[in-house]
C-alpha positions as CSV (number, residue, x, y, z in Angstrom):
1,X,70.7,80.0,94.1
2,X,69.8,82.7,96.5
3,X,72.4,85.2,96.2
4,X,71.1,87.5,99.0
5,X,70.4,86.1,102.5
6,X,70.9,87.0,106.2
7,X,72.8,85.1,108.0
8,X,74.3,84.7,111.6
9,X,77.2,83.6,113.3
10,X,78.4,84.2,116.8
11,X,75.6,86.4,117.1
12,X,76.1,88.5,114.5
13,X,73.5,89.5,112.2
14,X,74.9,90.4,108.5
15,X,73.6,90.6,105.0
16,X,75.4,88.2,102.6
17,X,75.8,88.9,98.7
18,X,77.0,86.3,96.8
19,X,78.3,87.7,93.3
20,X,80.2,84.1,92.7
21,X,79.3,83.3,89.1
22,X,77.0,86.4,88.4
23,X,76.8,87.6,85.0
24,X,76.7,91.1,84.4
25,X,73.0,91.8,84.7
26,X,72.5,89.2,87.9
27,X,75.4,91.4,89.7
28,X,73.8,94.4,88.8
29,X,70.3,92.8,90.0
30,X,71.9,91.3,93.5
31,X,73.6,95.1,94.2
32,X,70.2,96.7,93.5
33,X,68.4,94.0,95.6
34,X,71.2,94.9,98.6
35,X,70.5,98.4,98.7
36,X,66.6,98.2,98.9
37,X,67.4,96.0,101.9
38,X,69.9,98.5,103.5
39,X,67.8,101.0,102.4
40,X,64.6,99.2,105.2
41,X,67.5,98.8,108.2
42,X,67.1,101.7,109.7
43,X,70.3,101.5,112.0
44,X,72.1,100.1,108.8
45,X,73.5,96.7,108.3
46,X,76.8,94.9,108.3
47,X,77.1,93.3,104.7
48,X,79.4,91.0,103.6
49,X,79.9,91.1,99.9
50,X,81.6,87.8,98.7
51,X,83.1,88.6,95.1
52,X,85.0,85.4,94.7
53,X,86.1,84.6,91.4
54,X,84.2,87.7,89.7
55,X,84.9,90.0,87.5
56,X,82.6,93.2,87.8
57,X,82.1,95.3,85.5
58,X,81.8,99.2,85.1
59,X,78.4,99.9,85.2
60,X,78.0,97.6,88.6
61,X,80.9,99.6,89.5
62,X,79.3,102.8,88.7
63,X,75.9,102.2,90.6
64,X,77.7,100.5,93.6
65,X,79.4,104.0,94.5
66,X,76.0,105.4,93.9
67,X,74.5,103.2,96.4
68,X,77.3,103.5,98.9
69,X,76.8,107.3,98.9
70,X,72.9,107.4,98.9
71,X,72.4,104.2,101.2
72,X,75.4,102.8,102.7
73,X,77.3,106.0,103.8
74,X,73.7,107.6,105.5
75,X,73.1,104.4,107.6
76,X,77.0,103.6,108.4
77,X,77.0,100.0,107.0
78,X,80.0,98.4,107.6
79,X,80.9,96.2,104.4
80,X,83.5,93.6,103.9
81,X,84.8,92.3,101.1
82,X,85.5,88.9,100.4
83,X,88.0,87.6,97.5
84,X,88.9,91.0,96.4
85,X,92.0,90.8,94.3
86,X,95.0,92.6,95.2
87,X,94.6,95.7,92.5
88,X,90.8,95.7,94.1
89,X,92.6,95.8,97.8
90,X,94.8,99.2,96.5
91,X,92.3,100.7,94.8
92,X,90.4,100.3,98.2
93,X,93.2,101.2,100.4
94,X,93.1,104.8,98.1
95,X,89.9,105.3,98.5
96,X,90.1,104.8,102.4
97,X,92.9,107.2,102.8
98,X,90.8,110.3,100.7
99,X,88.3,109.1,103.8
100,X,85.7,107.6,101.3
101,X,85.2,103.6,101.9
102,X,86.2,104.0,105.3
103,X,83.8,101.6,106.1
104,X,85.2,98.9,103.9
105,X,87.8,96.5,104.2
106,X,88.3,93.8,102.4
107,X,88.8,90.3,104.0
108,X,90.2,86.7,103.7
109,X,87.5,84.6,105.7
110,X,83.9,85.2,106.4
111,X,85.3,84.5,110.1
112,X,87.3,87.4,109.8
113,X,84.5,89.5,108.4
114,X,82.8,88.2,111.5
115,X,85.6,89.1,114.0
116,X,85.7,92.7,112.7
117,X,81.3,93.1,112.8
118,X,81.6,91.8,116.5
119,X,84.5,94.4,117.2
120,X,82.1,97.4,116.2
């Protein structure tokens, strides 16, 4: 299964990242794959990250806020998050009002992650 792809809709370009059944060392492998593609947009990328039915653990959690700040954050890439839980969503709603992750939302649909790409 190809976990990372681009993809468009309603011409929209953004970079999916299937986590959906990844062990612990694939979601580690898909997040590191993510950033070195991020890392070659130079204008960034809109990313959806579809965690479905995942449980991720603390060292994916670890090096994801490492990415965000070294890659993500520099290059403004919008990022939402699909299947997030609903401790996930208030940890996430925290975070966005200390003004980190204010580039994340998390979403029900990959149409809504759509709707809010087109509406940047």
């Amino acid at each position: 299964m190809e976990r990372v792809r681009w993809r468009e809709e309603q011409g929209v370009r953004f970079l999916l990242a299937a986590y959906t059944g990844a062990t612990s060392r694939e979601a580690l492998e898909v997040l590191e794959e993510v950033g070195r593609i991020v890392e070659a947009e130079p204008d960034g990328a809109f990313l959806v990250t579809d965690v479905r039915g995942t449980d991720l653990d603390r060292a994916w959690v670890s090096r994801g806020k490492s990415i965000t700040m070294t890659v993500f954050e520099p290059r403004q890439t919008r990022i939402a998050l699909l299947g997030v839980t609903e401790f996930q969503r208030l940890a996430l709603t925290g975070m966005q009002r200390l003004g980190k992750g204010r580039r994340l939302r998390p979403v029900s649909t990959l149409d809504e992650a759509v709707a809010w790409f087109a509406s940047a």
